[in-house]
Phi, psi and omega in degrees: 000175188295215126261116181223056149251038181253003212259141191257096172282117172229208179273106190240181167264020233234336198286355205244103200318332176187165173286129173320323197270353152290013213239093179313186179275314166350295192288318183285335193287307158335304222262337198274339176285000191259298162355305210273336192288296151001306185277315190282344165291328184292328181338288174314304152302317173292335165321314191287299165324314154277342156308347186270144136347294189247111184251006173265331162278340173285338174303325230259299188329315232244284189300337173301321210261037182238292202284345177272009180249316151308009183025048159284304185205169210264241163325117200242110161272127185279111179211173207214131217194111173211115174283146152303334211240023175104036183221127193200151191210134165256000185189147172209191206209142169204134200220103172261173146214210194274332188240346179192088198255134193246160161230148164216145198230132219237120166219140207222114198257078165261159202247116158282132198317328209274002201248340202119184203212007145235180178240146182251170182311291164001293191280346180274298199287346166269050135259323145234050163279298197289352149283317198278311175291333170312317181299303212283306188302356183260000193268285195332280190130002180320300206302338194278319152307303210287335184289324198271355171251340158288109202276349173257349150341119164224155187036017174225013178284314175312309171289004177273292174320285194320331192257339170280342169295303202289335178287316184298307181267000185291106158289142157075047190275118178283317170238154151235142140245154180226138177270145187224118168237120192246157157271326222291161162279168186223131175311123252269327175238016171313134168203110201251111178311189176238150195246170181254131205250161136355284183278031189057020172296168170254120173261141134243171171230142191230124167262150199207075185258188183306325196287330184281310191300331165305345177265318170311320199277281166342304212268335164290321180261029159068027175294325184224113176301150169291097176259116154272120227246088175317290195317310175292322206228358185225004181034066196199155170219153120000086192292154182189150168231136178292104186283144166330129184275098171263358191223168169254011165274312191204149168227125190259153204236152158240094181210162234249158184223087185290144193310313186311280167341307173311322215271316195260002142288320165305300178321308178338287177244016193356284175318281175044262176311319203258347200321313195255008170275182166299103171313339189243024153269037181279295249225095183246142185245172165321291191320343174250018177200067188297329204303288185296283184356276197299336170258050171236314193229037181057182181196154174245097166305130193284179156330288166339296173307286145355290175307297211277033195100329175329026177338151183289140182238129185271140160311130182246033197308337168327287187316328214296004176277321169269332150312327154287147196260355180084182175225154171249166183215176167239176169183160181270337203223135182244138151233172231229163194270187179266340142294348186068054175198013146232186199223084211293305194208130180239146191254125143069028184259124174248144153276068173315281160250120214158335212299295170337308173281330179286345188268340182282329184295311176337313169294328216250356197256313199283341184299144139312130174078028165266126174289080220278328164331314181270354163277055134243031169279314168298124186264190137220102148039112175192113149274127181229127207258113167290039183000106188264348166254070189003319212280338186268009179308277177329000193236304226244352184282274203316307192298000181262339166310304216279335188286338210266314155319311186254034172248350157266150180270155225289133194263166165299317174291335169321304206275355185275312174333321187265342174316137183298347214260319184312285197306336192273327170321320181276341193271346182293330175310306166274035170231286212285112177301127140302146179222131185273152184317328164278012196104348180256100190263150172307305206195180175189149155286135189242111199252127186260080160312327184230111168322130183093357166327320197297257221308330189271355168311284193338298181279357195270354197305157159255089192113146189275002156292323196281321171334292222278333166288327181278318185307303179300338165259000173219072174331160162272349181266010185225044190257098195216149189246152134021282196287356175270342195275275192334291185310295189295292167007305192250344162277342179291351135315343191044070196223053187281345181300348187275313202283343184293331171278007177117130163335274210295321203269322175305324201270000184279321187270332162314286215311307235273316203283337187273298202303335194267318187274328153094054165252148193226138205265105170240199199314303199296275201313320179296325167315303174267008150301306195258051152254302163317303176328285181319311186293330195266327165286317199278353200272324185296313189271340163322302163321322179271182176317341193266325179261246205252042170015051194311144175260104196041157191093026194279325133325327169261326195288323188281327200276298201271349169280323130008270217284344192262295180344285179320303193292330185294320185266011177040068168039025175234040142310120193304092175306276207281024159272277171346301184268011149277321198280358171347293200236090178261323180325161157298176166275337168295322167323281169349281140000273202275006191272145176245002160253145169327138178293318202305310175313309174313304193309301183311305168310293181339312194281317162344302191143339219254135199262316186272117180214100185284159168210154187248137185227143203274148174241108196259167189207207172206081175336211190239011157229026157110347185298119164290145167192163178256181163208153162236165209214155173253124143321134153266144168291126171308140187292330154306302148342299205280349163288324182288355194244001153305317203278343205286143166336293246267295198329295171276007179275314165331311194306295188337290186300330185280339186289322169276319204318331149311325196298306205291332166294318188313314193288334174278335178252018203255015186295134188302159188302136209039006166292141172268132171310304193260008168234345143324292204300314176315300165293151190293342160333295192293339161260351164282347149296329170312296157327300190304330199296297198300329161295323179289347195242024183062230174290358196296321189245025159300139179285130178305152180282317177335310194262024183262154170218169180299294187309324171069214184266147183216028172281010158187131239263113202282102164301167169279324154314292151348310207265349175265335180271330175291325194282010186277267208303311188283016175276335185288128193259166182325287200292001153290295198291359164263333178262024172248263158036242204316317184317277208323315186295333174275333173240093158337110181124295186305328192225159203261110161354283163333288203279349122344280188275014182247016186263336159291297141017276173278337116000276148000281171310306174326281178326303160302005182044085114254152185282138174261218188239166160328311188267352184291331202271356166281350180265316171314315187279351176282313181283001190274290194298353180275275181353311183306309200295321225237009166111343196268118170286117173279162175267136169223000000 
């Protein structure tokens, strides 16, 4: 994080909701118990928040994972970023589609708790001036020297460059948003409109203090129900009809919604809204949903379009009540006008099915140059089904979800979400115990099939004991969602140029790839799935501020150091080594330590012997009041021999020992060649091989740390197992001496098969073992060479 100890925090008057003397007692009492409640939530938060080493990045970390259960937004690149002249970014976001693109840009205000407890309006807006110049110096193309000149820049000039690549080349960015994220309190009414840019984009601003994280936190651990108040807040009621009361569960409502009204309580609450729907309908582009888009606001058929048939299409809003299929929703409370035949206020309102259709009107109500007068012609649908007993929400909701869902047709997001290898993976999450070197379990991994899964575990607790038992059985560093499973995954596949393009495009192609294969996840593959995790979380901090801080690229440096282990170790390394030895530490340790293992592992390789850590301490001032403090620790040098002995450790060694080679190859790019679009192509890594093949024994994977068993994400036959053992009988000065042939008779053998026979040349020499299809290609290519005139020497 930055330096912001120039930034002034005090106690102001700007913070105080109104002058007392207009201010009933009523009101004062309300503002000072919502006052007070704040500060002890902040209490708390900071509490947290000072256990990390670094508490400006757990800040950044902890609320990004808020504003994304609020479904403001999807995917978050973390990366902390501070200029001299007032520019500064800790994250950002980038979301296109067929209608629109957005960027969001991220910034993080920590306060120290021992310095004060608000902000003035002021110090937010000039933190987002330093995001609003970051946009703008990145439209110039200004930003890109100055990043490249900035010599305390560390581990983020790749992601700086990406976001800042994408503002430069990006046309026709309809929005950016910018986050201003604080432990801080923010004056009760702070509000920076939202504005228009020169090139007609829409800026808005979202502040995200204690207070707004605390209403997120309330509405996840289900403290404050979603109540929508029509009549009051939208100055409208629901025309509606009450169906016969038949059943002893629920009493059901038919009633009508204008999309404007829908548009602005989803805008309210977004996630929310959606809790009990398919978690992954949040996050909708135009493109999946032309349908509505066109019969709200028309379409202008592209060239494109054209060609394949495509007609201009006019607007209908008029229509969209007979075209739509509604939405159904749920709820504990309807409550009815004094005639009974609208619908004043609903309690407890979930959008079970639907979630498409309230997020796309939504989206088409947010275009530029949309005439929003005229959607108010849209009407929507709306069945609400009324739980009449609390305790049956948890029963009678999801099925009402589920049933209602699969009564539409089946989406793309259905079916990812839903995938066997995904469900076994998660139900194996909740099964399978870490276990401590005596045997004892410890932990469990926790894998978030639908997003926002973790937190809402977390929060769904009725107590902050029940809270604090599920983090211990499911850590948060043990935590991992979909696109992190697709990333360590396919670089231990050794595709890193793939993970290098990004979450979304990498992970399309992982799912595609399981799915083609039909793998499927039991007790051993999942144990050396989250082993892979582990190598790939510990290869990051090594890499990161706890080890050698590489100075930038750090992301790419993790994807390709990843994928040359697996290839250095022909995928065998002793896995189910990795995942026993988690937790070798005491048990006392354990317990008590509040740093990342992963953080250890990275100094250890570092160098560094002496290794602190911090822990809260509560005590009773001298006016009877509790508070903490914290006080530091060492890891005992017994641990730290134990944490020596272990795989992961020397598999580190391993990675410090190359790890230069491999930077050099990545940045070593010919002149006006881009770094991060190198690292993409499959070029670079196959020049990487060759290179690591060119340099002999040098970089050989130690054997100690291989096993028979290996990798076993696809299933070795005995047939199989003979054509490797076949292909690896073949010695070096053969595969060099096809090699040559080929380079003296042009033609005979295909570039590609040229060059992998250098390769297998190499490998040999070094015994590393290959895979299957490599040693079926070898031996299809020894035999075409034979066919073709190539002699062995014997």
């Amino acid at each position: 994080m930055g330096n912001n100890d120039n930034m002034e925090f005090q106690d102001f008057n700007d913070f105080k909701p109104a002058d007392s003397l207009f201010m009933s007692d009523a009101i004062k009492n309300i503002l000072s118990k919502e006052q007070s409640d704040v500060e002890e939530f902040k209490e708390n938060f900071d509490d947290q928040i000072l256990m990390s080493n670094y508490p400006e990045d757990e800040l950044t970390s902890i609320v990004v994972g808020y504003v994304q259960a609020a479904g403001d937004v999807n995917q978050v690149n973390l990366c902390s970023y501070r200029a001299k002249n007032g520019v500064g970014i800790d994250g950002w976001g980038f979301n296109s589609d067929d209608d629109s693109t957005i960027i969001d840009l991220f910034l993080t205000i920590y306060l120290d708790p021992e310095k004060g407890k608000k902000i003035s309006a002021a110090e937010i807006d000039r933190h987002f001036n330093w995001l609003q110049r970051f946009y703008d110096q990145s439209i110039s193309g200004s930003i890109f020297t100055k990043i490249e000149n900035e010599s305390e820049i560390k581990d983020v000039k790749s992601d700086l460059n990406q976001i800042a690549q994408l503002i430069y080349t990006t046309t026709g960015i309809n929005r950016i948003r910018l986050f201003i994220l604080t432990n801080a309190i923010a004056p009760y009414d702070y509000d920076r409109a939202s504005i228009e840019l020169e090139n007609g984009t829409s800026c808005e601003f979202y502040v995200w203090d204690a207070k707004r994280i605390m209403q997120q936190d309330n509405i996840i651990s289900g403290r404050t129900p979603i109540v929508v108040d029509f009549e009051g807040d939208y100055n409208c009621t629901l025309p509606c009809i009450k169906m016969p009361d038949v059943s002893e569960n629920v009493t059901c409502y038919l009633s009508i919604i204008p999309g404007i009204v829908l548009s602005q309580v989803y805008h309210k609450y977004h996630q929310q809204l959606l809790e009990m729907n398919v978690r992954t309908f949040l996050q909708f582009k135009g493109a999946s949903n032309k349908g509505i888009r066109d019969t709200l606001i028309g379409h202008q058929a592209t060239a494109k379009e054209k060609a394949k048939g495509i007609v201009d299409t006019a607007p209908e809003p008029d229509m969209f009540f007979a075209y739509n299929n509604g939405i159904s929703a749920t709820a504990s409370e309807v409550k009815l006008n004094e005639e009974g035949n609208a619908i004043t206020k609903i309690k407890s309102w979930q959008i079970v099915n639907g979630g498409q259709t309230t997020a796309a009107i939504s989206a088409v109500m947010k275009m530029k140059d949309v005439d929003v007068s005229r959607l108010a012609q849209v009407y929507v649908a709306m069945k609400i089904s009324v739980v009449k007993n609390a305790d049956n929400i948890p029963t009678i909701v999801p099925k009402i979800s589920k049933f209602a869902n699969t009564q539409s047709a089946i989406k793309k997001s259905d079916i990812d979400i839903n995938t066997p290898f995904l469900i076994d993976i998660e139900q194996l999450s909740r099964e399978e115990w870490v276990m401590n070197s005596n045997g004892t379990p410890v932990s469990k991994w926790f894998f978030e099939r639908t997003r926002g899964q973790y937190l809402d575990k977390a929060k769904r607790s009725s107590s902050t004991k029940i809270e604090n038992e599920f983090y211990a059985e499911y850590p948060k560093e043990q935590m991992f969602d979909k696109t992190f499973l697709s990333k360590f995954m396919m670089a231990w596949d050794q595709n890193p140029a793939l993970v290098c393009k990004g979450g979304e495009n990498n992970y399309a192609f992982f799912h595609e790839k399981m799915i083609k294969n039909k793998i499927r996840f039991d007790k051993s593959k999942f144990h050396r799935t989250i082993a892979k995790a582990i190598l790939f979380k510990a290869i990051d901090a090594y890499y990161g501020k706890d080890g050698i801080a590489l100075p930038g690229y750090k992301s790419n440096m993790v994807a390709y150091t990843m994928s040359v282990i697996s290839y250095q170790s022909g995928k065998s390394i002793n896995l189910d080594a990795v995942w026993d030895e988690q937790c070798v530490i005491s048990s006392s340790l354990y317990n008590d330590m509040t740093l990342s293992i992963y953080s250890v592992y990275a100094k250890l390789i570092k160098g560094i012997d002496l290794i602190t850590y911090k822990v809260k301490e509560t005590y009773t001032d001298e006016t009877g009041k509790k508070r903490n403090r914290y006080i530091t620790k060492h890891i005992p040098q017994e641990d730290i021999n134990k944490l020596r002995l272990t795989s992961l450790y020397k598999i580190l060694e391993y990675v410090k020992c190359i790890s230069q080679f491999i930077y050099s190859h990545l940045i070593n790019v010919n002149e006006g060649e881009n770094i991060n679009e190198w690292t993409k192509k499959t070029l670079c890594w196959d020049a990487l091989k060759t290179k690591i093949c060119q340099e002999g024994d040098k970089y050989n994977f130690p054997k100690e740390l291989c096993s028979t068993n290996g990798d076993v994400d696809e299933e070795i036959t005995e047939g199989q197992q003979k054509v490797i053992s076949l292909a690896a009988l073949i010695p070096a000065e053969t595969w060099f001496s096809i090699n040559k042939w080929s380079k003296d008779n042009i033609g005979k053998l295909s570039p590609k098969e040229q060059a992998f026979t250098g390769q297998l040349g190499f490998n040999a020499k070094a015994k590393r073992a290959l895979t299957y299809k490599q040693s079926r290609w070898a031996l299809e290519i020894k035999e075409k060479a034979e066919d073709l005139g190539w002699i062995e020497n014997k």
